[in-house]
C-alpha angles and dihedrals in degrees: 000000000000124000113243126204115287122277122200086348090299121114103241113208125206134214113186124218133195132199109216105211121069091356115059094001133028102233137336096255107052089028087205111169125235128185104215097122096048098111096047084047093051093060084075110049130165093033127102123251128245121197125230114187141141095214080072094092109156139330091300085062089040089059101053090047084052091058095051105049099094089060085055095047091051098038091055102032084234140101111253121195135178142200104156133094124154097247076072086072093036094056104050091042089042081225132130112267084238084062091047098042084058097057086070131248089262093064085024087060096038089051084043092052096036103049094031114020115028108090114187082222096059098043130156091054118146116211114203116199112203099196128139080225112074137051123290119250096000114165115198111180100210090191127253085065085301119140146164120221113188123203127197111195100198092058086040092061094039099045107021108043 
């Protein structure tokens, strides 16, 4: 996590997310990397990346993420990471990952971050999802200084360059 500027005289924190498909790779299958979110990725230098997909299904997935990773690392000049897979939701819904898939990455990342990964002790952290999938600039205040800001790449490169 990098420290951002004060906001209302209290230190915010970020945590960057990436979604995988569509965003840092074509597809799950070939793993072919694009670079489309670069710019969006570069406004946050120096942090480590989490990602954020919903390829990622179960261990097996997990697995096959886990062997590319160092592909990611290299090709981005960056260090990737990643804790999340969607049996995670299912799980916790005890509901199908269809289900859960259909329920959309931006309620899919805020029930991620609300039920794994927000701790009352580490609050005012923002978390930043970079996904061609949810709304651009979104800003989503999840209570105790925490907040969601979503990115979409695609409107980024089309509106803001």
């Amino acid at each position: 996590m990098a420290t951002v500027p004060t906001v209302n005289g209290v230190k915010k924190m970020i945590k960057l997310y990436v979604d995988l498909e569509g965003t840092i790779i074509d597809n799950w299958g070939s793993f072919e990397i694009i670079y489309c979110a670069i710019p969006l990725i570069e406004k946050y230098p120096n942090m480590p990346i989490e990602i954020f997909s919903f390829a990622v299904d179960d261990d097996k997935d997990m697995a096959k993420l886990e062997t590319n990773m160092c592909y990611l690392n290299s090709s981005f000049n960056r260090e990737f990471s990643n804790n999340f897979k969607v049996e995670l939701l299912s799980d916790w819904y005890n509901l199908p990952m269809y289900s859960i898939k259909n329920m959309g990455k931006e309620k899919g990342f805020i029930d991620y971050l609300t039920f794994y990964v927000i701790d009352d002790e580490l609050p005012n952290i923002t978390f930043v999802l970079i996904d061609d999938m949810v709304s651009h600039m979104k800003s989503i205040d999840l209570g105790n200084g925490n907040s969601v800001l979503f990115l979409n790449h695609f409107v980024h490169q089309l509106y803001e360059e």
